[in-house]
C-alpha positions as CSV (number, residue, x, y, z in Angstrom):
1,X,0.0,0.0,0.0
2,X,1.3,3.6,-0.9
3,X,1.5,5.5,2.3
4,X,-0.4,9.1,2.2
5,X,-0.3,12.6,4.3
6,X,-2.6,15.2,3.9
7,X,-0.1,17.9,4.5
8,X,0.0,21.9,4.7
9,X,3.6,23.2,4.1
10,X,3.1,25.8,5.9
11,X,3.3,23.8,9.1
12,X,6.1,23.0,11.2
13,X,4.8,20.3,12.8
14,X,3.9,18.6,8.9
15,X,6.9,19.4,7.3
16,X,8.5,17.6,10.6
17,X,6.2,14.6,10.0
18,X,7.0,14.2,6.0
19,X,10.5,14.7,6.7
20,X,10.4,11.4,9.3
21,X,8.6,9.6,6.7
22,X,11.2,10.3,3.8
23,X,14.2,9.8,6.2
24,X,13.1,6.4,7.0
25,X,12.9,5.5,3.6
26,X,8.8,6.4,2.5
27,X,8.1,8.0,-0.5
28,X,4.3,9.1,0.5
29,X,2.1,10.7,-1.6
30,X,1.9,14.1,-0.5
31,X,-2.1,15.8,-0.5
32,X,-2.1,19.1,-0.1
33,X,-5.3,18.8,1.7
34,X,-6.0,23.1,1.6
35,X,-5.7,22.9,-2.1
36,X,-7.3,19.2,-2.6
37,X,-9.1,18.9,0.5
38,X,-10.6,15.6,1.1
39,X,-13.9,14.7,0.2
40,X,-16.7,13.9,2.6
41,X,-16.5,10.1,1.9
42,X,-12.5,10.0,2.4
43,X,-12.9,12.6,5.6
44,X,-15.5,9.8,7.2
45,X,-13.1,7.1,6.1
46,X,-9.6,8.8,7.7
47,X,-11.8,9.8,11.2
48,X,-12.8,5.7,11.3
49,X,-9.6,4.8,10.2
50,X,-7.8,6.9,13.5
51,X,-10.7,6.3,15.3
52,X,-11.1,9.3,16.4
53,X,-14.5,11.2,16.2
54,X,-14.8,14.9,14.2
55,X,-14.4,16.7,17.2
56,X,-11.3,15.2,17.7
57,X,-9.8,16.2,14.4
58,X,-11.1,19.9,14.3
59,X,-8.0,22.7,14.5
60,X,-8.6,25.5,16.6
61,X,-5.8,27.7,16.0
62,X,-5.1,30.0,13.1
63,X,-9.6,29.1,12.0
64,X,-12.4,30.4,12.2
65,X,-13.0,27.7,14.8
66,X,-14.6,30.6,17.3
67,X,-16.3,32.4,14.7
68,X,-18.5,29.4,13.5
69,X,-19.5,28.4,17.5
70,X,-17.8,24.8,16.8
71,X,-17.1,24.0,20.4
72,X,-21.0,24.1,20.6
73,X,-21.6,20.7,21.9
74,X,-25.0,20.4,20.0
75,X,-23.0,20.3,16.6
76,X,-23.5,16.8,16.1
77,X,-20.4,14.6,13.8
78,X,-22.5,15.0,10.6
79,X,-22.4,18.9,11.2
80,X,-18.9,18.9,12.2
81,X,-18.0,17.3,8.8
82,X,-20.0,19.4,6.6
83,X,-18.4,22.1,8.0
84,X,-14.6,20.4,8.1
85,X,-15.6,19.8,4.0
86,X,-16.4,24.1,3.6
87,X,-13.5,24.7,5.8
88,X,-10.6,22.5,5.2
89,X,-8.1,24.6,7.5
90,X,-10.3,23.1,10.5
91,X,-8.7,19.9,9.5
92,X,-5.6,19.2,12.1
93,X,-2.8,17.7,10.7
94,X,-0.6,16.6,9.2
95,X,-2.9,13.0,8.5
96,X,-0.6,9.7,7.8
97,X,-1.7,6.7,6.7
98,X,0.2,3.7,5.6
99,X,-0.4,0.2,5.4
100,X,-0.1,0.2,9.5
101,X,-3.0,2.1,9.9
102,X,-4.0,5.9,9.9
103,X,-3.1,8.8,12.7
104,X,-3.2,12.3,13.4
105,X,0.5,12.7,14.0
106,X,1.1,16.0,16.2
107,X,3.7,15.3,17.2
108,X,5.3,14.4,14.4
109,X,7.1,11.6,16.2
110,X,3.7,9.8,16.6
111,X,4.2,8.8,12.7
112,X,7.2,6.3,14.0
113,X,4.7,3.6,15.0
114,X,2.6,3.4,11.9
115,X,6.2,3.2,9.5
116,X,7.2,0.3,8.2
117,X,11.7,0.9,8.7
118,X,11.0,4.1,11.0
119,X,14.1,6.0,11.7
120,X,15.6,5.6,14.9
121,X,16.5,9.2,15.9
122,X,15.5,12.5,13.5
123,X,16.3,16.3,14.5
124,X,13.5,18.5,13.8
125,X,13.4,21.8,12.7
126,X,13.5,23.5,15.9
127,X,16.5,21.5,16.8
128,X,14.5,18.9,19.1
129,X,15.7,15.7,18.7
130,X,13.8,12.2,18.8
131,X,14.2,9.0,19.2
132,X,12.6,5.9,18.4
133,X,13.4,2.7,20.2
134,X,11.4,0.4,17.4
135,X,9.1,-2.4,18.7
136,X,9.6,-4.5,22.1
């Protein structure tokens, strides 16, 4: 299976993420998910995937999160989606998925466990450096 992430550039925390996947040796195919955002089918199929509900996946910071009331708690999923599809900068990120399963990966190091050769130690951008002790 190819391995995916729905990816902004713009963020640290993504471009930390894709550079982890290409160090240990994947060559994922990169969405640009603010200028292909996802369609309502794939969004429902990620969020079952991670297992995590919309609420979970909705980004706060730098949206109009506030604006549009979304921390009101009668927003049901269905509601939260639609307005994930109109809005794709409410979508967190950076979104993996490879043949190990699917994950919201912030921190970037939470990709590690879903690679299939992951890198055992990567220096991100800000100089912070990981490490990844593999599988017990």
């Amino acid at each position: 299976m190819k391995s995916y992430i729905y990816h902004n550039p713009e963020c640290e925390t993504s471009r930390n993420t894709l550079a982890i996947m290409r160090a240990s040796g994947e060559a994922p195919e990169v969405v640009e998910y603010l200028k292909t955002p996802p369609s309502r089918e794939q969004l429902v199929t990620l969020l079952s995937m991670m297992q995590i509900t919309p609420r979970d996946l909705l980004r706060r910071k730098g949206t109009p999160f506030d604006e549009l009331e979304l921390d009101n708690p009668v927003l049901n999923n269905a509601q939260l989606i639609d307005t994930m599809i109109a809005y794709p900068i409410l979508i967190n990120r950076p979104i993996v998925v490879t043949d190990k399963g699917a994950r919201l990966c912030r921190p970037s190091e939470r990709v590690l466990d879903i690679l299939k050769s992951p890198i055992a130690q990567f220096t991100k951008e800000d100089g912070d450096v990981i490490r990844h002790a593999g599988e017990a």
